[in-house]
N, C-alpha and C positions, 0 to 999 in steps of 0.2 A: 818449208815453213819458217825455218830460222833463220835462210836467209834472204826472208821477205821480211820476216820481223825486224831484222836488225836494217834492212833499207826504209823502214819503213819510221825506226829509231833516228838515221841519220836525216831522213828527209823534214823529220820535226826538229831536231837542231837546227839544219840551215834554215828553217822560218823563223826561228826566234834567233838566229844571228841576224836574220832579214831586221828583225825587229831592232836589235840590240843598236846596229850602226848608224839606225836612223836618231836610236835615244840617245847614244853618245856624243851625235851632233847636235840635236836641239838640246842637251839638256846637259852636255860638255861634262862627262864624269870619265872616270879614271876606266881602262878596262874590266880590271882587275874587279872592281867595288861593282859595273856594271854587272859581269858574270855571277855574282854575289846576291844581288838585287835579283837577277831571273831563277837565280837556282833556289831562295826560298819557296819552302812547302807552298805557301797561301799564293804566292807572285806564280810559281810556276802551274798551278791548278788556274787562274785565273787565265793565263796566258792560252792553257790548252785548252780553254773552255770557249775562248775566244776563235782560234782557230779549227776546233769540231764541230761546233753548236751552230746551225744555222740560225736560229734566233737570238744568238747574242752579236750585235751588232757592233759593240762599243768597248774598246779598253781604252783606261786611262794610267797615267802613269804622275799621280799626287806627288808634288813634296812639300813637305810641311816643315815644321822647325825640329830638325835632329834626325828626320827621317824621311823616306820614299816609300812610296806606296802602289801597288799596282793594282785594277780592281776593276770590275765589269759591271759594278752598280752607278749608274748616271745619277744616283741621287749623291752630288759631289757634298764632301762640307764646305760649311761657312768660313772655316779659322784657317784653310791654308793660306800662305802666306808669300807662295812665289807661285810661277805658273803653273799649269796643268799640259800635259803633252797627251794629245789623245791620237786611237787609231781606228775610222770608222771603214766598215765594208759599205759599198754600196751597192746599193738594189738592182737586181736584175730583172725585169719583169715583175715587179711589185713582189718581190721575193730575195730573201742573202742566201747565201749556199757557203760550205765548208770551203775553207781556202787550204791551197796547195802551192807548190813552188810554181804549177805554169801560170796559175790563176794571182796570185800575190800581188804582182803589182798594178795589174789592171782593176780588182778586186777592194786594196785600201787605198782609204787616201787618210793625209797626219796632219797636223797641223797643233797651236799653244791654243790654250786656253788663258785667259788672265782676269785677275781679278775685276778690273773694272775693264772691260771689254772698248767699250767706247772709248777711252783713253785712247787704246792703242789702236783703233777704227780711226781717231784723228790722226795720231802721230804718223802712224801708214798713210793714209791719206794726202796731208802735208809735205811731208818729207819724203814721201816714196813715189805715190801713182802721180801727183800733179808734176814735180819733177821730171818723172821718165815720158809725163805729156807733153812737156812744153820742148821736149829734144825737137829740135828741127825735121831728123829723120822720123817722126814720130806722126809731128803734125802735118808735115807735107802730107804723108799719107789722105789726110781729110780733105774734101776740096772746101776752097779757100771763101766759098760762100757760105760754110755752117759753122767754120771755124769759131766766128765769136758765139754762136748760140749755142756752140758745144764749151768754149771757157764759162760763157753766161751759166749755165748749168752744173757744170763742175764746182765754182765757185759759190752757186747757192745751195748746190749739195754739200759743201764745209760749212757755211755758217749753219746750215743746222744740223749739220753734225756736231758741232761746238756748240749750238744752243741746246740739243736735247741732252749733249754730255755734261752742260752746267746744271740742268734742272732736275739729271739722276742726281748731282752733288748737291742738289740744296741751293744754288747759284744761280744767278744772269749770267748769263755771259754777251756781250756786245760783240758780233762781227763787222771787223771792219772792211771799208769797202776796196777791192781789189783794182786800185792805183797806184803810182807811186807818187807818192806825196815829196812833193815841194820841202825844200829846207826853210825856207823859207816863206812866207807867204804876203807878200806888198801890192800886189794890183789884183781886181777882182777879178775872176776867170771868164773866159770869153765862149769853154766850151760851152756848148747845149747839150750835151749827150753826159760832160762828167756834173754840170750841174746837176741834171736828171738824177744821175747815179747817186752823187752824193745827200739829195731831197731821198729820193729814196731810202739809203741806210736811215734817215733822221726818223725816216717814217716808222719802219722797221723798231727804232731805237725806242722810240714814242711808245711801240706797243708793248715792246719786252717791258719799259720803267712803271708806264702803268701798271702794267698786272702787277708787278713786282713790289708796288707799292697798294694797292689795294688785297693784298692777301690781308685774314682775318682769321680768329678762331671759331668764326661758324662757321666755315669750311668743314671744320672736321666735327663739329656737331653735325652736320649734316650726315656726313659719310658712316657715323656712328657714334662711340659712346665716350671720348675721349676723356682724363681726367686730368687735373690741375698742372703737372709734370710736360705733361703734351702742351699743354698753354707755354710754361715756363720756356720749354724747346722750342718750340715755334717763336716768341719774341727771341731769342737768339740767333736763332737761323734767320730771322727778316734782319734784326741788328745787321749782324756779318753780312748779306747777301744788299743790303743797302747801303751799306758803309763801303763793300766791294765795288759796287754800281759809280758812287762818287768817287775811288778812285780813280774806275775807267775813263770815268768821262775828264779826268785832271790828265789823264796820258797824252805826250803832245801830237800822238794823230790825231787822236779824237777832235782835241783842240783847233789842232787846224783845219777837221771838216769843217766844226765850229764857227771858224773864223773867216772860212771862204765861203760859209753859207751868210755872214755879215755881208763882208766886203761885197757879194754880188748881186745883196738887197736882195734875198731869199725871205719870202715869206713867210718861211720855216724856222727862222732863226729864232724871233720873238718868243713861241710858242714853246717852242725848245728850251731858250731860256729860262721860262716863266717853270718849266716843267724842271731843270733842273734845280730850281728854287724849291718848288714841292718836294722835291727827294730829298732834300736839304732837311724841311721839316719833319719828314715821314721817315727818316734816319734816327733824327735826334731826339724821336716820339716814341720809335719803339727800343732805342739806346733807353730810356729814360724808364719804358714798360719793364722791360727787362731790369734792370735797377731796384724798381721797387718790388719785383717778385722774388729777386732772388732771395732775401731771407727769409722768406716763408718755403723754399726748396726742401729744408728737413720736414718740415711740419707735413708738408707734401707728402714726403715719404713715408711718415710713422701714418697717415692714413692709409695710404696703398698697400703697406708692407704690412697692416693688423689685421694678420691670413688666419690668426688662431685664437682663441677662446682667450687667454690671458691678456695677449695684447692689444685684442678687440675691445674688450673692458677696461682696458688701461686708458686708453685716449679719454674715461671719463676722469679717472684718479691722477692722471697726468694732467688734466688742464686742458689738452690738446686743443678743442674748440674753442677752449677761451682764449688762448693765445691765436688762435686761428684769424677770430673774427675781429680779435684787439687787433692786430696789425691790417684788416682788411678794414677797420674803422681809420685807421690811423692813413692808410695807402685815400682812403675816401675822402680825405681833408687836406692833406697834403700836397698830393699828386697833380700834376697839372692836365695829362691825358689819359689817365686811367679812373678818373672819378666819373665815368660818365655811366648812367643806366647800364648800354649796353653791355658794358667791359663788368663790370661785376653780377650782372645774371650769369652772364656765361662763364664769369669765374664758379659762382658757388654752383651753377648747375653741374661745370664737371668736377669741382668736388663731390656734390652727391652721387657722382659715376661712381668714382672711385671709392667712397664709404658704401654704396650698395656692393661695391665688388667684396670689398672687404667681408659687408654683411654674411654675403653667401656662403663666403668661404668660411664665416664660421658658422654658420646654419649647418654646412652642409648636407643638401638635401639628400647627397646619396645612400646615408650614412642617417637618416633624421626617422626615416620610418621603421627602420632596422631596431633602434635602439628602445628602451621602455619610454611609454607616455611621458611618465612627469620630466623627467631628463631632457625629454625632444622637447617638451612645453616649457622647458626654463633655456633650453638654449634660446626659443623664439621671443619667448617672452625679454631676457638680454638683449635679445637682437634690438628689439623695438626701445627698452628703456635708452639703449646708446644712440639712435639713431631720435629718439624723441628729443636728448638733452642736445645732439647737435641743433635740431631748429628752434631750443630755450634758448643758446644762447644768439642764434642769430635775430630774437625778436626784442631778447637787453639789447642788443648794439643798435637795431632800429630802432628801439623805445630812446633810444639813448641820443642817434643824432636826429631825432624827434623834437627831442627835447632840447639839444646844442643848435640847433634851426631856431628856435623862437628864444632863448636867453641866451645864445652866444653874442659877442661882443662884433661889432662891426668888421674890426680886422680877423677874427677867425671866425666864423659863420656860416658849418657848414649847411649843405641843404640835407634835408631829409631822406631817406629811401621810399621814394614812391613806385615800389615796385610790387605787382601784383603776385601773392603767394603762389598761385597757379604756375605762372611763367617760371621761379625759382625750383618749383620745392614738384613737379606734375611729376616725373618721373620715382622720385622719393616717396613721394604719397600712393602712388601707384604700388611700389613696390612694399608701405609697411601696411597698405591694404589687403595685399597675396599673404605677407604673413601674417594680418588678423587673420584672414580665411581659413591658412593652416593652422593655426592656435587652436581655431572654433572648430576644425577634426581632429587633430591631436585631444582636445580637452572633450568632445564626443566622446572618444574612441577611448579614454578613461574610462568617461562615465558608463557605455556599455558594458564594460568590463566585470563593473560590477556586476551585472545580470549573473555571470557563469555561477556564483557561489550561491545567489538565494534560493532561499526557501520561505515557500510561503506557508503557513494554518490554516487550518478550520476544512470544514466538507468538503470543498473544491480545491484546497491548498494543492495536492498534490498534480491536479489538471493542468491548474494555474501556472505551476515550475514547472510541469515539462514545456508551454509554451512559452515559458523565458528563454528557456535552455536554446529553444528553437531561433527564437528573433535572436538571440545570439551568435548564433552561428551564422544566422543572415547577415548581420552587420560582418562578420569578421570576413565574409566575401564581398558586400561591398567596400565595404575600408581597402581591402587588398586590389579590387580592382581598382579605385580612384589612385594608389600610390603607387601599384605597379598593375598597368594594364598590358591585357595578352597581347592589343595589337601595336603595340609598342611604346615605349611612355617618354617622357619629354622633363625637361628641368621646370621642375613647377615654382621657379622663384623666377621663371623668364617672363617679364610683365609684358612683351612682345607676344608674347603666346598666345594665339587666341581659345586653344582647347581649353585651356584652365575652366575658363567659366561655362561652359557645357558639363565640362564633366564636374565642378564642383556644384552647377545646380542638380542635376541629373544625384549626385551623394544628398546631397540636403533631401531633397525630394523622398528619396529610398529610406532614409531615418527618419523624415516627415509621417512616413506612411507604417514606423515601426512605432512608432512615437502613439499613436494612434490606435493603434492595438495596446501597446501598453495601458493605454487611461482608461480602455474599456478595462482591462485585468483590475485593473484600481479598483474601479467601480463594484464588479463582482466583487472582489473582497471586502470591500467593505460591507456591501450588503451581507456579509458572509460573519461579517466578527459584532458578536455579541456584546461586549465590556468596553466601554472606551478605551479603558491600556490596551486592547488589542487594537483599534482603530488606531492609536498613534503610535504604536509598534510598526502596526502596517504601512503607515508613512512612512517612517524613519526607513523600512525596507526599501522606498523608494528614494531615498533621498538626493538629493543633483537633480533629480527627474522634473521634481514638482516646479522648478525654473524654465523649462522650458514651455513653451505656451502651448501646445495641444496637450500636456500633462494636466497640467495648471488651471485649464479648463475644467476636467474634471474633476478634480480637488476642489475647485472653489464650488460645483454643483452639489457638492456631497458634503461642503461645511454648514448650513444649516441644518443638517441629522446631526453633525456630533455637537454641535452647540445645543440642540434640546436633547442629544442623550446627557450632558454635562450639566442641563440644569435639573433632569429627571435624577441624575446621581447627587445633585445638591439634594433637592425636595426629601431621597432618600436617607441623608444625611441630618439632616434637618428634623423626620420623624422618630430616627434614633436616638438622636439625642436627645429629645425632648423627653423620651420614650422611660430612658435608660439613668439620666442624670443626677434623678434623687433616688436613686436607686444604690442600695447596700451590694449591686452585683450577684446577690445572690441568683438571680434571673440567667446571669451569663454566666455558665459555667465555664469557660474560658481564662477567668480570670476568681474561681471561686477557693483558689488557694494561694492569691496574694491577700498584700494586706490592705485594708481598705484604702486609704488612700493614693497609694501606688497603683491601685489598678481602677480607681478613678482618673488620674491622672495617665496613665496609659491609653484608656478608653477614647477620652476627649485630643488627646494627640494624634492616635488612631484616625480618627476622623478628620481631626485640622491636616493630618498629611493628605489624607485620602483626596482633599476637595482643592487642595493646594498643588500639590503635584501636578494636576494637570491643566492649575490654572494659566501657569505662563506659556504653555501651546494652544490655549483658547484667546492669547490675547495675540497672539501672530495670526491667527486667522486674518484672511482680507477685511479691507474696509469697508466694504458695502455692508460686510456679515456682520462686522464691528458695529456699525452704524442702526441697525436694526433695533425694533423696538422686542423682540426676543433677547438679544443681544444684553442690550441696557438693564432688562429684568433681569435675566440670569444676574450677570456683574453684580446686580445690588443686589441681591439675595447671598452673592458669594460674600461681597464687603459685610454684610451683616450676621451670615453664618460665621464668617472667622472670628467676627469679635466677639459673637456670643462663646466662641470655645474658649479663647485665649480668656475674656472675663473668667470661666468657667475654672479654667487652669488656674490661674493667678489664684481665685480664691480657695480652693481647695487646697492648694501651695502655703496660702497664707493661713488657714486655719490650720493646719498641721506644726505651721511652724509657731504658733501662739501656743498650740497644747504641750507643745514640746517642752515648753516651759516648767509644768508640773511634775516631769519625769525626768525628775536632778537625779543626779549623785547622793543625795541624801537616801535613796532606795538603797544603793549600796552598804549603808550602813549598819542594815538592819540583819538581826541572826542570818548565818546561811544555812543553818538548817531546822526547824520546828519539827516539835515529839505532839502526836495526836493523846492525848490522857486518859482517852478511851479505850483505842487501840493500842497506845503504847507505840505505835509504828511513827515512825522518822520519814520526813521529805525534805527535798531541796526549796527552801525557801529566794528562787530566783525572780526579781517581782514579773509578770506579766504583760506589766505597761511596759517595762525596760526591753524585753525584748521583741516589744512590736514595735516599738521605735527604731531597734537595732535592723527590726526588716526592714521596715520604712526608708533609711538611708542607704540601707545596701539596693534597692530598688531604682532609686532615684540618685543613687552615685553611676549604677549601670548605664539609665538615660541621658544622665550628663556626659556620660564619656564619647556619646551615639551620635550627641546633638553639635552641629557643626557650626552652631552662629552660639556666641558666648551671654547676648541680651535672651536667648531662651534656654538658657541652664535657670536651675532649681538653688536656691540658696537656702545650707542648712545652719541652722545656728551654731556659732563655733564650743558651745557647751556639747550638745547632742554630738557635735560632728570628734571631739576628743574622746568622748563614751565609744564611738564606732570605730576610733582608731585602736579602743583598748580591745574589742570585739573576741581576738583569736586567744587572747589572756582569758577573757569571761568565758569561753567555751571550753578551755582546757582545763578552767576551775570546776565548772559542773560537771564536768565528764568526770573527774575523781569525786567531789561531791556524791555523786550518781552509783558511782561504784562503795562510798562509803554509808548510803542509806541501805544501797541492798545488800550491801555483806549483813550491815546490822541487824537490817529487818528478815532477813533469814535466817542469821542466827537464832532470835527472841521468837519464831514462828516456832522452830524445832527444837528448843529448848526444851527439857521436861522442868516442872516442877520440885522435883528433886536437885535439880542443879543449880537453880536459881541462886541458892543462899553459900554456892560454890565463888558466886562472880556479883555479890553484892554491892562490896567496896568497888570495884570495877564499872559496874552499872549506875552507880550511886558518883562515880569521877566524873563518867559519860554526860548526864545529866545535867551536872554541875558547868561542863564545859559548853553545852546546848546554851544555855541561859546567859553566857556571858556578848 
């Protein structure tokens, strides 16, 4: 066993020496560093993976800048920077098998990889196979009658090899025709066969210049969704590859196809001419395109590049659009082949490419139903203000050379944009259409919300909440399937999509039919609540709801009950007061231990709140209900009940404050305490008018403090109103007062007889002090 293992040791060395002297040859490295390179951990697992593994067919051998690499993944990178050396097995029987030392060399084959492949498909081509063709011992081999159909071939197999090599780089490339050209060219050519050939390449030439000059940027509208940056590239690439084009044709072979398709009155020449004259203009057209795009290039980019929420908003606090559209005004008046229709729809169409890209990315949808309502509903609702102000300002700059169309001056006078919103803005509108749509479930999916916490009153109340509870939980399954469905779910900001609108009617529809049970729940309840505050309680419980129109329906059915329960609680109002008003209260015991005017004045506020409070949600009722001759009565029964209160108020206000007049200060100055001469017994002479005034104002300072609007405070006269400020003085003087009549008066109660003539002078001081 060991010593099969150790041959077994040696015989995987010699495969990867196999390997090593093939990589030191194509890839010229030192032994040393070579050995270095296979003996790494990851290089030498890669290597023996290569050689064990029947399914791994492929090792390559990378180098990059600073380093090499060896690896059995075919998914090569972008960024190397010299060739690739690879080692493939090939198939036996539509099957690879492990390699060994017998099988090794019939088993791989090696060969470079290179960045631009085609390149070096020419260069080989050229330099190498047409070469080792043209050896004499080479071509003898073919007999002598296919000979030119086998150069004819060869030779169209380079020109397009060189033309498909030019147009992976962005390029024309013109092949020329396989002659040898004249140093000269003085008399016209007499052959048939190289005239032919040389009509030919013109023809050939004719096709490459057209295309090459008819390339557009609806091209790539077509292909997809290109945005402003791709325009900008594209006039560059046409620049250079038409600017390239007119060099070719200045090079002196070209020249003297040129000249020998003159000289020998080729029909082709003319046409050619005329054609290289067009490349002339269609150079200097998109030279010129190019010129005037380029400094709107940054602008370009602060739209593409506003991936995130700040700088999505910023393009409006920056200007961006307006600078956008000021220079695509200014490119519209100036320019000589970019002002035309076509070139500025397709500009701002793929601007709006790339401001909807941007949009998305700040929307993100992934990330939009995850988050809470209002948050998802203010990124959308952003989304749309920023993309709204992009087409504000694009409709000042049309209003504007609107306007510079009919009072511009002869020498500058530009034309108008006669361009249909549709054609500009269809993909835009599409797309702030999908985000109303989602706004109107996101701003749903709030309003549900609400459901989870109510509670409803009254006999059925609690029936009533559990089937809230319920349509609640319905909603939160359909909302979750419309944003994340089980059979798999799609970018719902992709306006290409066409499931969007199935499944967003299919959601409407489902809230439609929940919506609909709720109005009936309305209904019930109200039938249910007795007192109009509980009717507009129960609204308010519903509130968001009654906006939507199967709610709204049944609110508006149920607004004539609360407009005649509203005029039954006026009528109600109306007989109490009439009832109650000249009345000393002593009827309402409620109020039968204030003082009289305070609890008149209380009474009649009582009632002005009672009829008023719910006057301003009787006049938001709809307007049919508004309009009614119910309607009108109520209203004037309520204008007429208020002014009879407030009259009411005001004079009771105002007779209080007339009588206050009689209750001076001058009370004050009278004994504070009186001897009855019968009894002999002593009281607090505190007058009784003084202190019903002192309630009076302590009543009506309480109400003034309650009352929120300053034209229905109570004004006390500022005589009376200094007395109330002394108030907590006058209660501290009675209170000893108080204590000084009953020490005395029970003294003189339990006095005997005999003691009397003990405290004469004393009694006799007393007296004397009473009196003064």
């Amino acid at each position: 066993m060991g010593a099969e293992g150790k041959d077994d040791e040696r015989q995987t060395d010699k495969r990867v020496s196999w390997l090593e002297n093939r990589m030191q040859v194509a890839m010229k490295l030192k032994p040393g560093d070579l050995r270095k390179l296979t003996e790494q951990e990851d290089n030498s697992q890669a290597i023996k993976e290569f050689f064990d593994t029947a399914d791994t067919r492929a090792l390559f051998v990378i180098q990059k800048t600073g380093m090499t690499v060896i690896t059995t993944d075919s998914n090569l990178p972008n960024d190397y920077k010299k060739k690739v050396f690879y080692f493939m097995k090939l198939a036996e029987g539509g099957k690879t098998q492990k390699v060994d030392l017998g099988n090794i060399n019939k088993t791989i084959i090696f060969g470079d990889l290179y960045v631009r492949p085609l390149d070096t498909l020419d260069q080989y081509s050229r330099s190498v196979f047409l070469p080792l063709l043209k050896i004499d011992k080479n071509i003898e081999q073919i007999p002598e009658v296919a000979q030119p159909a086998l150069m004819e071939n060869v030779h169209t197999y380079l020109a397009h090899v060189l033309v498909t090599n030019g147009l992976c780089g962005g390029r024309t490339l013109l092949p020329l025709p396989p002659i040898s050209f004249p140093d000269k060219v003085d008399e016209p050519t007499r052959d048939k066969d190289l005239l032919y050939q040389l009509e030919s390449v013109v023809v050939a030439w004719t096709a490459q210049i057209k295309s090459a000059m008819q390339q557009s940027p609806e091209s790539m509208l077509v292909e997809g969704h290109p945005g402003p940056k791709e325009e900008l590239e594209f006039w560059r690439n046409k620049r250079d590859n038409l600017l390239s084009l007119e060099e070719q044709l200045h090079a002196s072979k070209v020249l003297k196809v040129i000249v020998m398709l003159s000289k020998a009155g080729s029909s082709y020449h003319k046409p050619f001419s005329e054609l290289i004259a067009e490349l002339r203009k269609s150079a200097e057209e998109a030279r010129e395109n190019y010129r005037f795009l380029e400094p709107l290039k940054e602008t370009f980019f602060d739209i593409a590049d506003a991936q995130d929420t700040e700088s999505f908003e910023n393009l409006i606090s920056q200007g961006i659009f307006k600078k956008l559209f000021h220079y695509v005004y200014i490119l519209w008046t100036h320019s000589k082949h970019y002002n035309t229709p076509t070139r500025l729809v397709i500009l701002i169409r793929e601007v709006c490419n790339d401001l909807i890209s941007s949009a998305k990315a700040n929307v993100n949808i992934e990330d939009l139903f995850q988050c809470e309502p209002d948050e998802a509903v203010k990124r959308l609702s952003g989304t749309l203000t920023v993309c709204s102000h992009f087409k504000t300002w694009y409709f000042h700059y049309k209003s504007k050379a609107g306007r510079e169309a009919v009072d511009g001056t002869e020498e500058v006078k530009p034309r108008s944009w006669k361009f249909q919103n549709t054609t500009l803005f269809s993909r835009l509108d599409a797309f702030l259409e999908r985000c109303h749509d989602l706004l109107d479930v996101l701003e749903t999916a709030m309003l549900f919300n609400r459901l989870e916490k109510v509670e409803i009153g009254g006999t059925q109340g609690a029936e009533l909440s559990q089937n809230i509870v319920q349509i609640y939980k319905e909603f939160l399954a359909v909302y979750q399937e419309f944003h994340s469905p089980e059979e798999g779910g799609y970018d719902l900001l992709n306006v290409e999509e066409p499931r969007f609108d199935h499944d967003f009617s299919a959601f409407r529809a489902h809230v439609r039919k929940m919506e609909m049970r709720l109005g009936s729940m309305l209904s019930q309840s109200m039938e249910d609540a007795q007192a109009l505050y509980n009717a507009f309680k129960l609204v308010d419980t519903y509130e968001g709801f009654l906006d939507r129109s199967v709610i709204h329906q049944e609110w508006q059915k149920r607004q004539l009950d609360v407009l005649k329960a509203y005029q039954n609680d006026l009528l109600s109002v109306q007989e109490c007061f009439h009832t109650f008003k000249d009345d000393t209260m002593s009827k309402l015991t409620v109020y039968n231990r204030m003082p009289q005017t305070s609890s008149q004045l209380i009474f009649a506020k009582g009632l002005f709140e009672r009829i008023s409070e719910p006057y301003q949600r009787i006049t938001e009722l709809s307007k049919p209900v508004m309009q009614s001759e119910l309607a009108i009565e109520t209203l004037n029964l309520q204008r007429q009940l208020s002014n009879n209160l407030k009259a009411y108020i005001h004079a009771c206000a105002d007779k209080w404050a007339g009588q206050v007049g009689a209750t001076s200060s001058e009370k004050l100055k009278l004994n504070l305490l009186n001897k009855d001469e019968t009894s002999g017994q002593v009281k607090v002479n505190f007058d009784p008018e003084l202190v019903k005034m002192l309630r009076e104002i302590n009543y009506l300072e309480i109400m003034n403090a309650s009352e929120t609007q300053e034209d229905q405070t109570f004004v006390i006269p500022p005589q009376a109103l200094t007395l109330y400020k002394m108030r907590d003085q006058f209660r501290m003087q009675i209170l000893k007062l108080d204590m000084i009549v009953s020490t005395f008066n029970t003294l003189m109660g339990n006095m005997l007889d005999v003691e009397k003539p003990l405290l004469t002078a004393e009694l006799q001081q007393f007296d004397e002090e009473l009196q003064r």
